[in-house]
PDB file of N, CA, C and O in Angstrom, chain B, residues numbered from 101:
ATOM      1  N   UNK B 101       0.853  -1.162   0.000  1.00  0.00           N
ATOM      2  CA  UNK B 101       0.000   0.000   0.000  1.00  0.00           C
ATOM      3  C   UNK B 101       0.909   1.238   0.000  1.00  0.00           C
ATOM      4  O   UNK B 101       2.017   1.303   0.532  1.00  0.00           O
ATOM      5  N   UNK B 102       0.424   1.985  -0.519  1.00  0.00           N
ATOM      6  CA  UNK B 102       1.127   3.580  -0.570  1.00  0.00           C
ATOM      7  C   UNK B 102       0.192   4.561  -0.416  1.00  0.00           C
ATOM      8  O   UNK B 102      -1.037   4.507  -0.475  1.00  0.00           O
ATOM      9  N   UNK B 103       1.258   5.849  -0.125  1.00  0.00           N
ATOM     10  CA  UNK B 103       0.312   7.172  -0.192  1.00  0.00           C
ATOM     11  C   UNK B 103       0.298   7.519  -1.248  1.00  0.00           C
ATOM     12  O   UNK B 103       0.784   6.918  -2.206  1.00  0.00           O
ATOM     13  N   UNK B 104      -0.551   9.080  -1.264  1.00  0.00           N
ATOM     14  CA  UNK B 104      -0.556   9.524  -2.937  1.00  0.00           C
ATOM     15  C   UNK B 104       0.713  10.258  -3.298  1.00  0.00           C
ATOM     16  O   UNK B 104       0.850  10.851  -4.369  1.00  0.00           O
ATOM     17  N   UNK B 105       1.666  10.189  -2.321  1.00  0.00           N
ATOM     18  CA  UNK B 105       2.597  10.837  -2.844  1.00  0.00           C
ATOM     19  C   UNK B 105       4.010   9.211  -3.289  1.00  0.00           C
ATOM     20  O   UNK B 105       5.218   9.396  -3.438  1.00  0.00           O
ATOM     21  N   UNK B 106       3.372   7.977  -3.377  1.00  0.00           N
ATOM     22  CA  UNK B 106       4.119   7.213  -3.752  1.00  0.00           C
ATOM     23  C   UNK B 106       4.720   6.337  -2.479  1.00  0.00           C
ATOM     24  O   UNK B 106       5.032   5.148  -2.536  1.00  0.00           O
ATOM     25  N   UNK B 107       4.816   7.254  -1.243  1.00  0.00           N
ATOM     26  CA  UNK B 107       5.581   6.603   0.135  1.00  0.00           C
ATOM     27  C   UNK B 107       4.584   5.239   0.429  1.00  0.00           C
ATOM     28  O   UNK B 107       3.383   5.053   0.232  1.00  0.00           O
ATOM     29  N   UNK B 108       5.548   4.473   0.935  1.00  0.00           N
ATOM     30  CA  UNK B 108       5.365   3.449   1.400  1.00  0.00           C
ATOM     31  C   UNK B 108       4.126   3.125   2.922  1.00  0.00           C
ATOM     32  O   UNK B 108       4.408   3.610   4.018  1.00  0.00           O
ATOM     33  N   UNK B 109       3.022   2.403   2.759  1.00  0.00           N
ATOM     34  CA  UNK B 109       2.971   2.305   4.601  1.00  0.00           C
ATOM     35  C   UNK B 109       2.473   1.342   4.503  1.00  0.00           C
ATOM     36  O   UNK B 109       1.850   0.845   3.565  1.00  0.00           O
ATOM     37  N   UNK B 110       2.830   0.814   5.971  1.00  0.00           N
ATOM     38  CA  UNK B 110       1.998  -0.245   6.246  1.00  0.00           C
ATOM     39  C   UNK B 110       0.868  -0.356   7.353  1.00  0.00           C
ATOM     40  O   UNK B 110       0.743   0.402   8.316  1.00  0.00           O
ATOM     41  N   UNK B 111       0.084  -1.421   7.043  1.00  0.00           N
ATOM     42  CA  UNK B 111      -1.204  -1.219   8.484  1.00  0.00           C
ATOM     43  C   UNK B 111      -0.254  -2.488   9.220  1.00  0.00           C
ATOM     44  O   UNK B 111       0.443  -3.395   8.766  1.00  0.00           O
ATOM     45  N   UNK B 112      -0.581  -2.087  10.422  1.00  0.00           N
ATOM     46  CA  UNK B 112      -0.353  -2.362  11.817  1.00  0.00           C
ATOM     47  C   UNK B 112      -1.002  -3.527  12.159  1.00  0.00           C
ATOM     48  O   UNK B 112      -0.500  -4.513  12.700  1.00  0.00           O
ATOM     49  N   UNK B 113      -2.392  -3.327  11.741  1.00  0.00           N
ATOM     50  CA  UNK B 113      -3.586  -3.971  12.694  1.00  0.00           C
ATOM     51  C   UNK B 113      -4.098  -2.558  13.744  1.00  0.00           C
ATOM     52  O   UNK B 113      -3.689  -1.417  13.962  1.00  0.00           O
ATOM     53  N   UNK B 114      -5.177  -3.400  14.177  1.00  0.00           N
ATOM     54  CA  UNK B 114      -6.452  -2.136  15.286  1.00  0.00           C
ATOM     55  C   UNK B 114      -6.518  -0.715  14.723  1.00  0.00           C
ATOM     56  O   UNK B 114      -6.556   0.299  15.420  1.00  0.00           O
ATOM     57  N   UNK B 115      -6.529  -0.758  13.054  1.00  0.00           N
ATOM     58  CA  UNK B 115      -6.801   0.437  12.654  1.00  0.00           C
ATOM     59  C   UNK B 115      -5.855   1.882  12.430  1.00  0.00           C
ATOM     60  O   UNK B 115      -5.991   3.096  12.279  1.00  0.00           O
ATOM     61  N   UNK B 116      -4.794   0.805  12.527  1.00  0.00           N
ATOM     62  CA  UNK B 116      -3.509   1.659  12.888  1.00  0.00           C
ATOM     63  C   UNK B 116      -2.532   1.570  11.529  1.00  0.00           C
ATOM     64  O   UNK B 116      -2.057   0.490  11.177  1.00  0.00           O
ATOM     65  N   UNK B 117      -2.274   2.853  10.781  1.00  0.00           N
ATOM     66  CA  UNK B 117      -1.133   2.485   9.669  1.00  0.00           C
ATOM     67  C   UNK B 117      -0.282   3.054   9.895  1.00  0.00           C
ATOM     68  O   UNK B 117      -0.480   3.951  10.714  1.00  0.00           O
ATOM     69  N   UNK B 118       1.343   2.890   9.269  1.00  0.00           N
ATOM     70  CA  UNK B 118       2.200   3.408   9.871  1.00  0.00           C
ATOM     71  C   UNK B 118       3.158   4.144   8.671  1.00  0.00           C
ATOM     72  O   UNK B 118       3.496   3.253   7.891  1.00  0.00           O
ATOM     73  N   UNK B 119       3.737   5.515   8.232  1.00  0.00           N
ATOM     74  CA  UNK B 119       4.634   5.640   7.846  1.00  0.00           C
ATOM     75  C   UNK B 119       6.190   5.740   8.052  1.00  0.00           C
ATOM     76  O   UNK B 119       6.510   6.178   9.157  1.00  0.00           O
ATOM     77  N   UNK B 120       6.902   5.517   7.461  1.00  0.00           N
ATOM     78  CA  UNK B 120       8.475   5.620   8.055  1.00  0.00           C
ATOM     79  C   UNK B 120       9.408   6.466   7.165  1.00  0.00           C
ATOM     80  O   UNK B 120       9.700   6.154   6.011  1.00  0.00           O
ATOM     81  N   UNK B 121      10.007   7.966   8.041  1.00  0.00           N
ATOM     82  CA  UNK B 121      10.858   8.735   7.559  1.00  0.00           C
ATOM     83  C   UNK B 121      12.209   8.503   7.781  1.00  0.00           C
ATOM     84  O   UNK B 121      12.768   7.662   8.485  1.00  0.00           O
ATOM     85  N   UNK B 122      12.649   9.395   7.060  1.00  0.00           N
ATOM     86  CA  UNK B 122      14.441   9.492   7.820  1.00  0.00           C
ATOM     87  C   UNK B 122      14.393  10.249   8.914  1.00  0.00           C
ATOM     88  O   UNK B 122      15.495  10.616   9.321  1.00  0.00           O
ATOM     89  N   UNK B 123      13.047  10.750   9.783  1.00  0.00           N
ATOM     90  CA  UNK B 123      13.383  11.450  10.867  1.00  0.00           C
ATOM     91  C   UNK B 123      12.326  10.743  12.023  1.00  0.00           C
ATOM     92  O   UNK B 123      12.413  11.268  13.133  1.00  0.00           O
ATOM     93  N   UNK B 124      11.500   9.803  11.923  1.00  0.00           N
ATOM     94  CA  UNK B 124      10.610   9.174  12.681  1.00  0.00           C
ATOM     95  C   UNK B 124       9.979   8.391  12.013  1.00  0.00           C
ATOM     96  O   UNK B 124      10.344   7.933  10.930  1.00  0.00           O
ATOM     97  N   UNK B 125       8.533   8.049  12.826  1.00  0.00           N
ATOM     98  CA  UNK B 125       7.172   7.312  12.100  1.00  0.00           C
ATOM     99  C   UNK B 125       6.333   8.028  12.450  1.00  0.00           C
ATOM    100  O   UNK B 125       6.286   8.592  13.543  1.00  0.00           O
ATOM    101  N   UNK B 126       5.389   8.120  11.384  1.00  0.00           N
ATOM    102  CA  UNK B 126       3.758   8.409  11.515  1.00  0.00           C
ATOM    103  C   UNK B 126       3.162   7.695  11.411  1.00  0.00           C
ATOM    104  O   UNK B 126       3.315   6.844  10.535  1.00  0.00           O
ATOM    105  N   UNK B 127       1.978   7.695  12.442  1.00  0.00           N
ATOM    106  CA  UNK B 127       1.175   7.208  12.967  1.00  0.00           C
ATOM    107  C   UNK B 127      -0.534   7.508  12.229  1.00  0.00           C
ATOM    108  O   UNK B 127      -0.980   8.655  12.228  1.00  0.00           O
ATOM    109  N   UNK B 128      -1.247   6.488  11.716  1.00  0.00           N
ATOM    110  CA  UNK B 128      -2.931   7.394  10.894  1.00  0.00           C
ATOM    111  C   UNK B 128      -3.807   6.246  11.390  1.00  0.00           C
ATOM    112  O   UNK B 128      -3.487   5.072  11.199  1.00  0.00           O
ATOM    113  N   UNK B 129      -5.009   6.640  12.082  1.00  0.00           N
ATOM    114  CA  UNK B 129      -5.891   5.827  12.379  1.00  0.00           C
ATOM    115  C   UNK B 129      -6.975   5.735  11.337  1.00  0.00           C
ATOM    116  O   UNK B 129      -7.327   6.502  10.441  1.00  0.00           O
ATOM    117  N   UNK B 130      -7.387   4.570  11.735  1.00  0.00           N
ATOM    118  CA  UNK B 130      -8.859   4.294  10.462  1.00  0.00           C
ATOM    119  C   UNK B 130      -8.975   4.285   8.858  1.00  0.00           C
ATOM    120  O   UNK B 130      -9.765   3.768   8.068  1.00  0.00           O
ATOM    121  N   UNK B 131      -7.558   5.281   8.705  1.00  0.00           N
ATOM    122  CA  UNK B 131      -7.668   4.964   7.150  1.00  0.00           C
ATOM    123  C   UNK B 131      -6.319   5.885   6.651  1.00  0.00           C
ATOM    124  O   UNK B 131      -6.045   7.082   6.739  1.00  0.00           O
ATOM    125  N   UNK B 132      -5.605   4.671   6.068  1.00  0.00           N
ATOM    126  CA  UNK B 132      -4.163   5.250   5.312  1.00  0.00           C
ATOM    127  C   UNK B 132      -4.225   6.831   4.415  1.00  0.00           C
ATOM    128  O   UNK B 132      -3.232   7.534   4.225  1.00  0.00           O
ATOM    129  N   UNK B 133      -5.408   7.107   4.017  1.00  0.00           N
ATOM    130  CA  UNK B 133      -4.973   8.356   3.044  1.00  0.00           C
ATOM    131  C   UNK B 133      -6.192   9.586   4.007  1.00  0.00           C
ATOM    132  O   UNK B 133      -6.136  10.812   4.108  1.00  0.00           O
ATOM    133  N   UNK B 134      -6.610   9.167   4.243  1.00  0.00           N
ATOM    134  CA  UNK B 134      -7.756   9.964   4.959  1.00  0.00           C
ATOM    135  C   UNK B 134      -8.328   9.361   6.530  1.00  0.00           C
ATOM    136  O   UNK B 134      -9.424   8.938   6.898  1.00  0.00           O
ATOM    137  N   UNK B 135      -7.011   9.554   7.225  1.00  0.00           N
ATOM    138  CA  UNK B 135      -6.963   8.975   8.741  1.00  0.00           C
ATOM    139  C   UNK B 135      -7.835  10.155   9.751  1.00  0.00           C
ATOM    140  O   UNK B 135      -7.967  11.340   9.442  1.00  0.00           O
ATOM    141  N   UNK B 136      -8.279   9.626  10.786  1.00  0.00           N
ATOM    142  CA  UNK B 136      -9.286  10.831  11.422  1.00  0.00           C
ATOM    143  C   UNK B 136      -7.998  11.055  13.166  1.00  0.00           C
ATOM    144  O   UNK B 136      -8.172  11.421  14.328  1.00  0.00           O
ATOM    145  N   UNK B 137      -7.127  10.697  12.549  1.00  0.00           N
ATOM    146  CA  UNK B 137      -6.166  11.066  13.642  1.00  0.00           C
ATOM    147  C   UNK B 137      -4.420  11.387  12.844  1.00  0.00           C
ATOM    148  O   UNK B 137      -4.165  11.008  11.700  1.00  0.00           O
ATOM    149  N   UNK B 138      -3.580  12.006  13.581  1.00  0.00           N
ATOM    150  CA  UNK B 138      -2.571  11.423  13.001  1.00  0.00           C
ATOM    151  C   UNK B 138      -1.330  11.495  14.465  1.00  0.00           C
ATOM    152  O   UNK B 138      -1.605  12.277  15.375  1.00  0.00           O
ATOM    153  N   UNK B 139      -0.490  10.945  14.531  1.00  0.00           N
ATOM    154  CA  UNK B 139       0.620  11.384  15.721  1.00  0.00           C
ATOM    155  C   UNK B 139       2.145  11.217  14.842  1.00  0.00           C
ATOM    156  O   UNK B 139       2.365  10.378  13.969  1.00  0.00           O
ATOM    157  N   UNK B 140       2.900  12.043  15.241  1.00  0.00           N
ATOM    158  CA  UNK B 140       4.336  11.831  14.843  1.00  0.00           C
ATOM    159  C   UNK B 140       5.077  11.568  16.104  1.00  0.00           C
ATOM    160  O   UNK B 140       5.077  12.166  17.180  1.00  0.00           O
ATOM    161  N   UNK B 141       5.898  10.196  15.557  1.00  0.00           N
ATOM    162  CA  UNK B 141       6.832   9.989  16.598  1.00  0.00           C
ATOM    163  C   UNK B 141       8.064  10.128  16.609  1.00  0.00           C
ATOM    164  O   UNK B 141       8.535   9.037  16.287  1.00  0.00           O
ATOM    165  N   UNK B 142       8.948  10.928  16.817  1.00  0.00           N
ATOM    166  CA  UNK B 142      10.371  11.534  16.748  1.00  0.00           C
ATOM    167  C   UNK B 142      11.470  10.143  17.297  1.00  0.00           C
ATOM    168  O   UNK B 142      10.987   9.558  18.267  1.00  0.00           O
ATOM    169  N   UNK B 143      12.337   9.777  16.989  1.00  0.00           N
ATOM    170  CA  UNK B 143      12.953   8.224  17.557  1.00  0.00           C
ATOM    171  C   UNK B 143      13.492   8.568  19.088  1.00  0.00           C
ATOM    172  O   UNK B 143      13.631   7.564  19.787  1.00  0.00           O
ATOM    173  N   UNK B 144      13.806   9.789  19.694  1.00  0.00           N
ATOM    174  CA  UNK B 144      13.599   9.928  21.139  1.00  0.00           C
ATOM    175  C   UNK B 144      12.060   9.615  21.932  1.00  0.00           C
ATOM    176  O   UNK B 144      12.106   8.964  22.976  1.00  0.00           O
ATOM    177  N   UNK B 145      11.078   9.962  21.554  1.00  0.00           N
ATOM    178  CA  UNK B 145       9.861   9.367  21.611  1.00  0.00           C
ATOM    179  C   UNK B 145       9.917   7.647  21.385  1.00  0.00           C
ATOM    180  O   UNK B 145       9.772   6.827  22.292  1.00  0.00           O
ATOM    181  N   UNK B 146      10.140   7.365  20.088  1.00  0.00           N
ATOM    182  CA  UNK B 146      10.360   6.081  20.058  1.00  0.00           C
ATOM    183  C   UNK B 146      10.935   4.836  21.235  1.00  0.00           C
ATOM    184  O   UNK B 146      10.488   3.738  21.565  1.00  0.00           O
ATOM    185  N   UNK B 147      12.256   5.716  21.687  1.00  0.00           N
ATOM    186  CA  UNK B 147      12.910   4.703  22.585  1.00  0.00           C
ATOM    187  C   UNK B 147      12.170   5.033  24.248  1.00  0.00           C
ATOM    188  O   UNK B 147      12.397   4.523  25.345  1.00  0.00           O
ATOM    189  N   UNK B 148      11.441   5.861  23.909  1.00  0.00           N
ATOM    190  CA  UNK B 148      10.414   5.869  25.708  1.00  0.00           C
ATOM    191  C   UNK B 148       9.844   5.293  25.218  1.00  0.00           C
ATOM    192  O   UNK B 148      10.012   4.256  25.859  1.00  0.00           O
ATOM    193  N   UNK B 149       8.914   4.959  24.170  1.00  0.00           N
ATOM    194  CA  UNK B 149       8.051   3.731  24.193  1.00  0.00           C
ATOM    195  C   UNK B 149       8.302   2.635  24.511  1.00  0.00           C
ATOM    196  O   UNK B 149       7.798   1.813  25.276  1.00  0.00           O
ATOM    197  N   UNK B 150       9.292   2.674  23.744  1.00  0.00           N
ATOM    198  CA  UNK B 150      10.639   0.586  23.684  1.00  0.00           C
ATOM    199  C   UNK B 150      10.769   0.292  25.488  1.00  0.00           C
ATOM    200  O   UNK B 150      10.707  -0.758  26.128  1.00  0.00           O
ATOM    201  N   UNK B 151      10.949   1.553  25.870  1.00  0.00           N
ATOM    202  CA  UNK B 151      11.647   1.326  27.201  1.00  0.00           C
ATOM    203  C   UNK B 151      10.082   1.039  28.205  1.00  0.00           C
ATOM    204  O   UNK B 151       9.925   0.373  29.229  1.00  0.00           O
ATOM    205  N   UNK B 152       9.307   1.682  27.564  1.00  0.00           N
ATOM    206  CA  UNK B 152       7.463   1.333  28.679  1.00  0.00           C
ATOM    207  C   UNK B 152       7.217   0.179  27.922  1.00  0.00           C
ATOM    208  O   UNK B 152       6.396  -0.404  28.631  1.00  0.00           O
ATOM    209  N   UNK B 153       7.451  -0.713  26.672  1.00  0.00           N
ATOM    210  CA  UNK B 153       7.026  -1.787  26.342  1.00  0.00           C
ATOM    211  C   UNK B 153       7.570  -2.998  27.148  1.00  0.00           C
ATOM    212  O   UNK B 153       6.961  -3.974  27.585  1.00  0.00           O
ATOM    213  N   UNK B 154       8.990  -2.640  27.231  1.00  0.00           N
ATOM    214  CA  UNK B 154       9.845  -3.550  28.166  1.00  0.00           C
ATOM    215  C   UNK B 154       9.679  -4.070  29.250  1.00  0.00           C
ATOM    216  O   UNK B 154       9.807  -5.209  29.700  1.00  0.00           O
ATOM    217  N   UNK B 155       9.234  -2.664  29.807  1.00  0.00           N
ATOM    218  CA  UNK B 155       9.001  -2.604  31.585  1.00  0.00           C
ATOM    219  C   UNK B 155       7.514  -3.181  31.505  1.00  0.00           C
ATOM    220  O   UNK B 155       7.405  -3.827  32.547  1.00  0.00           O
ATOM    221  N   UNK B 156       6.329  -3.276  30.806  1.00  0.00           N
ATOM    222  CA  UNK B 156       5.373  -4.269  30.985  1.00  0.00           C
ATOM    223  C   UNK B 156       5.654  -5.540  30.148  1.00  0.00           C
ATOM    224  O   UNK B 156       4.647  -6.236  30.019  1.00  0.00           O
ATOM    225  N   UNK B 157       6.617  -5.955  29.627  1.00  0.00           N
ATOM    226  CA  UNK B 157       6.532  -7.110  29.488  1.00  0.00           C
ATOM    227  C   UNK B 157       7.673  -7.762  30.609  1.00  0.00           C
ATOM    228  O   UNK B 157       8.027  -8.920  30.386  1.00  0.00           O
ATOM    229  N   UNK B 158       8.268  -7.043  31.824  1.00  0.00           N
ATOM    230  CA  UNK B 158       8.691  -7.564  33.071  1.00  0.00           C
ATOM    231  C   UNK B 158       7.570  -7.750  33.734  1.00  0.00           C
ATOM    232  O   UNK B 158       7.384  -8.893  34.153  1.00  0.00           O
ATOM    233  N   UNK B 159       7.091  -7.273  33.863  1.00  0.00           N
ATOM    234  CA  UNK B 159       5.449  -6.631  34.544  1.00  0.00           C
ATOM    235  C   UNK B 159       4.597  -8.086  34.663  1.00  0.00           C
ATOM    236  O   UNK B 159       4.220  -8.568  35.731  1.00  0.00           O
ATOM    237  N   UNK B 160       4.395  -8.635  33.418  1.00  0.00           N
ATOM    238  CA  UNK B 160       4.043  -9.759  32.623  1.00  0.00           C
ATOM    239  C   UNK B 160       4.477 -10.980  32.967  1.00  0.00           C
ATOM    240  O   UNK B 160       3.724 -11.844  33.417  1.00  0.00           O
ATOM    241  N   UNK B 161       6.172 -11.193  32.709  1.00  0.00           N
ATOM    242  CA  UNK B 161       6.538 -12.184  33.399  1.00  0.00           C
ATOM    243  C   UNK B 161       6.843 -12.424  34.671  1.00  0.00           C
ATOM    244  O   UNK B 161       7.314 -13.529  34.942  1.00  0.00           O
ATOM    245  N   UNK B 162       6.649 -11.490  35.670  1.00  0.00           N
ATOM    246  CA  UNK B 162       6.543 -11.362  37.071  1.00  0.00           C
ATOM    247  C   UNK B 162       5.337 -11.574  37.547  1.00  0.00           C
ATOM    248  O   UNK B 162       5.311 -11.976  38.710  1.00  0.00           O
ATOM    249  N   UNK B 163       4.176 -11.410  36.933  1.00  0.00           N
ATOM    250  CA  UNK B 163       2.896 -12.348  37.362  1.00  0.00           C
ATOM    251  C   UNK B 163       2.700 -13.252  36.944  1.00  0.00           C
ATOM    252  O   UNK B 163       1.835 -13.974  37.439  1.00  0.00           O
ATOM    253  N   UNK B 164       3.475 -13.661  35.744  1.00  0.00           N
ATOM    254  CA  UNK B 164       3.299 -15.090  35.297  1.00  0.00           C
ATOM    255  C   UNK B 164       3.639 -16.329  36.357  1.00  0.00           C
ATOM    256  O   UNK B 164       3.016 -17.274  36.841  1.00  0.00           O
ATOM    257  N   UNK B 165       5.081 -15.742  36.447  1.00  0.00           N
ATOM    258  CA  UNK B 165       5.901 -17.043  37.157  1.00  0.00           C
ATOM    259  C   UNK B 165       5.264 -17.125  38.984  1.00  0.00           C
ATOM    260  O   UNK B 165       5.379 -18.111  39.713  1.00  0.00           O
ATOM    261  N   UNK B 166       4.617 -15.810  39.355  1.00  0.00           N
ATOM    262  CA  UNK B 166       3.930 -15.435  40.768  1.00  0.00           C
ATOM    263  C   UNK B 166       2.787 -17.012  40.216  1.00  0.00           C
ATOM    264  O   UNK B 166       3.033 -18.105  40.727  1.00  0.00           O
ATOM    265  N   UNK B 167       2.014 -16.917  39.525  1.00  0.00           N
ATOM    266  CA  UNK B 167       0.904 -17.797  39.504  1.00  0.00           C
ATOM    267  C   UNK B 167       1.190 -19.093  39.541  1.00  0.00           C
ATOM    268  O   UNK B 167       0.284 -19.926  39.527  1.00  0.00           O
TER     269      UNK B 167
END
């Protein structure tokens, strides 16, 4: 899939598509060319995410192995 300007994106899944720059990703909900949201994520943004994905998937295996 592409935009109309030729760029590349892909869907995610849950309504979520994604573009990729040389300076981040964008983020479009509900629909690749005519999304009713959009967010830009700068790759300092990026690595606080990586780093809150991490820390719940400790989160995760610390109630796992508790059960």
């Amino acid at each position: 899939m592409k935009t109309h300007n030729g760029q590349p994106i892909d869907y995610a899944g849950d309504g979520v598509y994604v573009l990729v720059d040389n300076q981040g990703i964008e983020l479009r909900t509900n629909h690749h060319q005519f999304p009713t949201a959009e967010v830009y994520i700068e790759d300092e943004v990026m690595d606080t995410i990586l780093r809150i994905r991490e820390r719940g998937r400790q989160i995760i295996k610390l109630r796992t192995e508790e059960d």
